[in-house]
N, C-alpha and C positions, 0 to 999 in steps of 0.2 A: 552619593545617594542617587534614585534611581530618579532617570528623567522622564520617564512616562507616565502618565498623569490621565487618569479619566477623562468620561465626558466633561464632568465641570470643573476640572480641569486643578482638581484639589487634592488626589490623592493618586499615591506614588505607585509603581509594580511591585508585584511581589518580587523579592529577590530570588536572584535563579540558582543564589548558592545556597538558599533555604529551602529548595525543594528538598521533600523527601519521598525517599524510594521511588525514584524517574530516573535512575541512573542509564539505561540504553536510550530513554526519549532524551536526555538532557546530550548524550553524546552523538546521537543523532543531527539534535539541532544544530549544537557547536560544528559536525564539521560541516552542515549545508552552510554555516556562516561563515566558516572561512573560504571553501570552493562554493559558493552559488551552480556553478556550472553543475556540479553534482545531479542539479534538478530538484530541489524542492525536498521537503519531508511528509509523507501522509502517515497522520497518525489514526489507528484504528482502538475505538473502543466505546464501551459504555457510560453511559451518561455519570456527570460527576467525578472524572478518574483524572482531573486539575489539566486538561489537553490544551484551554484557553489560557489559563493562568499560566504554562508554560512557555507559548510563544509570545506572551505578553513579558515575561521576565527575559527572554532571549534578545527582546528589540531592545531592553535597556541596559544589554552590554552593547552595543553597536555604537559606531561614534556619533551617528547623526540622531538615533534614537529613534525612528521612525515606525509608526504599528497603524496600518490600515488593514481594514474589515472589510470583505468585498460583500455584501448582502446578497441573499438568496432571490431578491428582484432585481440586481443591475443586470441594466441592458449593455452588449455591448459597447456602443460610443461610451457607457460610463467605466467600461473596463478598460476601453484601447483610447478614447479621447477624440477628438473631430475636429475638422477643416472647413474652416470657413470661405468655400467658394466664392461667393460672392466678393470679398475683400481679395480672396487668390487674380478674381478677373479684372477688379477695380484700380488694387493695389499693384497689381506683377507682384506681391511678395505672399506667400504661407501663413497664416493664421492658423497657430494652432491653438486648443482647446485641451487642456491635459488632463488625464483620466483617470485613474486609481494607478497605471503602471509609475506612470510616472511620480504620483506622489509617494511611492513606495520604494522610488532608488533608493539603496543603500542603506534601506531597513527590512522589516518583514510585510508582507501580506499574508494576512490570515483569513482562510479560506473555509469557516465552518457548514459541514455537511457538503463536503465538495461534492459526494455522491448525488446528488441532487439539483444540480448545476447543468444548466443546456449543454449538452457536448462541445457546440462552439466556442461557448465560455472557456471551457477547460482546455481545449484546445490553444485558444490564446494563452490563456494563463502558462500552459506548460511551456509554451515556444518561446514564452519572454522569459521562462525562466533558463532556461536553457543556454540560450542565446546570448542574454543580457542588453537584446536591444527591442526596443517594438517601431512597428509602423505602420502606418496609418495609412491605407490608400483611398483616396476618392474621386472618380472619374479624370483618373489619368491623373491626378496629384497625389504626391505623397509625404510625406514627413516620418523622419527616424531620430527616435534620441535613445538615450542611455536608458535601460531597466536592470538595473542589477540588486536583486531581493531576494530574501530567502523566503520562499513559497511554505508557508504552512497549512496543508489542508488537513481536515480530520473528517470522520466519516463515524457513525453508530452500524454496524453491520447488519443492524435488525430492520435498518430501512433502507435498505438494497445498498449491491455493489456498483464499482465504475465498471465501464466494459473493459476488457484483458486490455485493447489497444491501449485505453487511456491510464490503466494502471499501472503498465509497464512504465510508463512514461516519469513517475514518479521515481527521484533519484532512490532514498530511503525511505522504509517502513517499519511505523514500532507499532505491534499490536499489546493495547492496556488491555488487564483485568482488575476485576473488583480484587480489593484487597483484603484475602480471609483472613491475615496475622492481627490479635488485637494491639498485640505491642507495637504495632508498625502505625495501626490507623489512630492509636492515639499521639503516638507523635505528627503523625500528617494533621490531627485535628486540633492538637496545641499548638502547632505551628498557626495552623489557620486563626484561633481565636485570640491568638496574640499580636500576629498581623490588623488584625479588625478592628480590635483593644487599643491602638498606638500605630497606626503606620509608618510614620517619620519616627520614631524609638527603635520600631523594628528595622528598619531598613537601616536607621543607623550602628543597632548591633552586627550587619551583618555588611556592613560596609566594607572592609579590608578583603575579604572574600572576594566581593565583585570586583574592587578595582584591580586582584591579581587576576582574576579569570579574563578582565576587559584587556588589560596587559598581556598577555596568552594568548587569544584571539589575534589583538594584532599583528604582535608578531609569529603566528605563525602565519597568516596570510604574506606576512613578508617576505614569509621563508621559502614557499609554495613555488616558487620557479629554480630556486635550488638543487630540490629535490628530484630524483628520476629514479625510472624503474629497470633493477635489473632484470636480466632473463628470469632468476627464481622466481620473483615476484611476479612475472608474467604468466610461468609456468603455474603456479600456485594458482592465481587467479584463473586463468582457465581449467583448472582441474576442478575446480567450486564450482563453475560455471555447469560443467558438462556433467559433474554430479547431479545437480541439481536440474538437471534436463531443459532449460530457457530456452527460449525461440530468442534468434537474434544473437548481435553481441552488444547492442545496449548494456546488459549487465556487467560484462565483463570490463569496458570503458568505466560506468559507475566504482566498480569495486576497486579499480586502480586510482582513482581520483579518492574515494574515500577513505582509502588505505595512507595514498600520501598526504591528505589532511591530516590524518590521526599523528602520521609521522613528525610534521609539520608542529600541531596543537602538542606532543610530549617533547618537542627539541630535539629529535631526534637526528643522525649527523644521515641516517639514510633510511628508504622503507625496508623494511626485511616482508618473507613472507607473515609471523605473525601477526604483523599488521591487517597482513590480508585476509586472516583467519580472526582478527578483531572485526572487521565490518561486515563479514560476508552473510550474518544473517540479517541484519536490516538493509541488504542489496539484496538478497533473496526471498525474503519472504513472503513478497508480492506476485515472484517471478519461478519458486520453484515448481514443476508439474512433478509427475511421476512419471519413472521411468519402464518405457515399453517393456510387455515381456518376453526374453529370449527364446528363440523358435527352437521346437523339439529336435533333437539329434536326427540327423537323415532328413530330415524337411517334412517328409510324410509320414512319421511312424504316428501310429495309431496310438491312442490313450489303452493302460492296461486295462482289461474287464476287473471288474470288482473280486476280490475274493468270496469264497465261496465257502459254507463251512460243510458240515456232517449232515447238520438238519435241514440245509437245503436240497441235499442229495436223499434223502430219507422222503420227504413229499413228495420228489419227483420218480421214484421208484412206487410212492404209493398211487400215482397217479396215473403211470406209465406199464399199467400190470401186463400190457400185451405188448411184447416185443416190436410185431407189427404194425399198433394201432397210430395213427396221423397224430401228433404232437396237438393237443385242444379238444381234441375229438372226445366227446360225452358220450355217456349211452343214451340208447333211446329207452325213453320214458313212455308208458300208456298215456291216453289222453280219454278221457270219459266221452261219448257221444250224446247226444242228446237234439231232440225234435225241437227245429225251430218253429214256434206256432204265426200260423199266416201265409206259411207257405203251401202250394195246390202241388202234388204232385202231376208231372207228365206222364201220357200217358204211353201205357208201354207200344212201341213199334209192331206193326205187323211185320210178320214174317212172308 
C-alpha cells in the first residue's frame, strides 16, 4: 500500500497504477525515475488535469518514498541549505543546514507553477537535478552531498512561460488538455470519488499493480549501465533532433538517455531505434522551433508578378486611350473662378 501520507499524516497516494488516461505523463515520469539525469519532467496544463496527484502517486513507487513541495516563497538557503560560519571558525569543521535538495534525495520534488519561480531558483533546481549533487558555498566554505530526485515541475501556460534557456533545461515535457471524451471523464471521476469514499480499500484494490510497477522501476534502473547505444540509435536520434530544428545538443543527450530507460523499464536485451521514436516527443516538445525557409534557386531570382487576367488589360486600355499619354496622367479638368471679397486690386503699371 502506498507510503505517502498527507499533511496529517492519515491518508495514503493515490495510486499511480489507477490513474486514468496519463498514459505519456505516467511514462514521462517512470523514466525521469529511473535516469534522474534525464533532468526532471515539466508538465504543461490547465487547472485540474490530476498533474499534482501524479507526482504524488510517482514518489510512492520509489523506495524511500519521498514527496517535497518547494513553495512559491522559498528563499534560496531553503532550496540549497546553509553554513554555519561561525561554528566553521570556532569549530575547524562544516555545519551544515539541509535544505529542500537534500530532503528530497531519492524521492521527488515537486515544483508547482515553476513558471513563476526566481530564475535563480530554477537555476538551482535544474543543476541539482542534473547533476545529482548540490553545494553550497559561503565565503570560501563549501559543502556537497548527494541530490538525486526526480524534478516535477508544472506550469498553467495562461500565466506565462519559462524563458527558452530555462525550458530547454527541462529533461521531458507532457503538455495536459481538458478532457472532452465523457466516457473517459467518468471513469477519471469514479476513480476519484472512490479513492475519497475509502482510501486504504482503494489503494488496496490496486495493490498488486503497484508492487509490479515498483518491481520494474528497480530493476530497470539496475539494468541502466547494461545498456548502450548503437550507431542506429544514434543516427536516429540525431535525425529527430535536426528535424525538429533545436539549438544545442542537449536534446539529442535527453533522447538517448530516455530512449535507454524505456529500454531498460520493458527488459529489453538492447535500445533499437523505436525506442527513440517512443520518447522523442516529450524531448521535443519544449525544444522544437520551426524550420528556416530554403533560399530561392539562384539566390536572387525575384518573386513572379501576379497573374494578370482579361479585365485587367481591359481597364488599362480604357485608361491608356493615347498611345503617347505618361502612364497616371489625367486630363485637365476646368476649375470655376470666382472673386475673392477683400481683396484691393493693384494698380495697373504705367507705361
Amino acid at each position: 500500500m502506498s507510503r505517502i501520507m498527507n499533511e496529517a499524516g492519515t491518508r495514503p497516494a493515490f495510486p499511480f497504477a489507477a490513474l486514468v488516461g496519463q498514459a505519456p505523463l505516467q511514462r514521462a515520469l517512470l523514466l525521469a525515475a529511473i535516469d534522474p539525469a534525464i533532468g526532471g519532467v515539466l508538465v504543461s496544463g490547465p487547472r485540474g488535469t490530476a498533474k499534482s496527484t501524479a507526482a504524488r502517486a510517482l514518489a510512492a513507487l520509489l523506495p524511500d518514498g519521498a514527496f517535497v513541495t518547494l513553495p512559491l516563497g522559498a528563499s534560496e538557503e531553503k532550496l540549497i541549505g546553509t553554513l554555519d560560519l561561525e561554528a566553521a571558525l570556532r569549530e575547524n569543521a562544516v555545519r551544515f543546514a539541509p535544505g529542500l535538495l537534500a530532503r528530497a534525495h531519492d524521492g521527488v520534488l515537486y515544483v508547482d507553477e515553476v513558471n513563476l519561480l526566481p530564475d535563480a531558483l530554477v537555476d538551482a533546481l535544474l543543476d541539482a537535478a542534473a547533476s545529482g549533487v548540490n553545494t553550497v558555498e559561503r565565503d570560501g566554505v563549501s559543502h556537497t552531498h548527494d541530490a538525486r530526485f526526480v524534478l516535477v515541475g508544472t506550469m498553467n501556460p495562461e500565466e506565462g512561460e519559462l524563458r527558452p534557456q530555462l525550458l530547454d533545461r527541462f529533461g521531458l515535457m507532457v503538455e495536459l488538455e481538458n478532457c472532452h471524451d465523457a466516457s473517459e471523464r467518468q471513469r477519471i471521476v469514479k476513480a476519484r470519488l472512490a479513492f475519497d469514499a475509502n482510501p486504504q480499500a482503494f489503494c488496496a484494490s490496486h495493490e498488486a499493480a503497484q508492487r509490479e510497477l515498483s518491481q520494474r522501476l528497480r530493476a530497470a534502473r539496475a539494468a541502466l549501465d547494461a545498456l548502450d547505444w548503437s550507431d542506429a540509435v544514434h543516427e536516429r536520434a540525431a535525425q529527430r533532433c535536426v528535424e525538429a530544428a533545436v539549438d544545442g545538443l542537449r536534446a539529442d543527450l535527453v533522447m538517448l538517455r530516455a530512449a535507454r530507460a524505456l529500454a531498460a523499464f520493458e527488459g529489453a536485451a538492447q535500445i533499437t531505434p523505436d525506442h527513440v521514436d517512443a520518447v522523442a516527443d516529450a524531448v521535443l516538445a519544449h525544444r522544437r522551433r520551426a524550420m528556416p525557409e530554403p533560399p530561392a534557386p539562384g539566390g536572387n531570382a525575384q518573386a513572379p508578378e501576379p497573374s494578370r487576367d482579361a479585365s485587367d488589360h481591359q481597364r488599362e486600355s480604357e485608361i491608356m486611350t493615347d498611345s503617347d499619354a505618361d502612364w497616371g496622367e489625367l486630363a485637365p479638368e476646368p476649375v470655376a473662378a470666382r472673386q475673392v471679397k477683400g481683396v484691393i486690386p493693384l494698380p495697373a503699371k504705367k507705361r
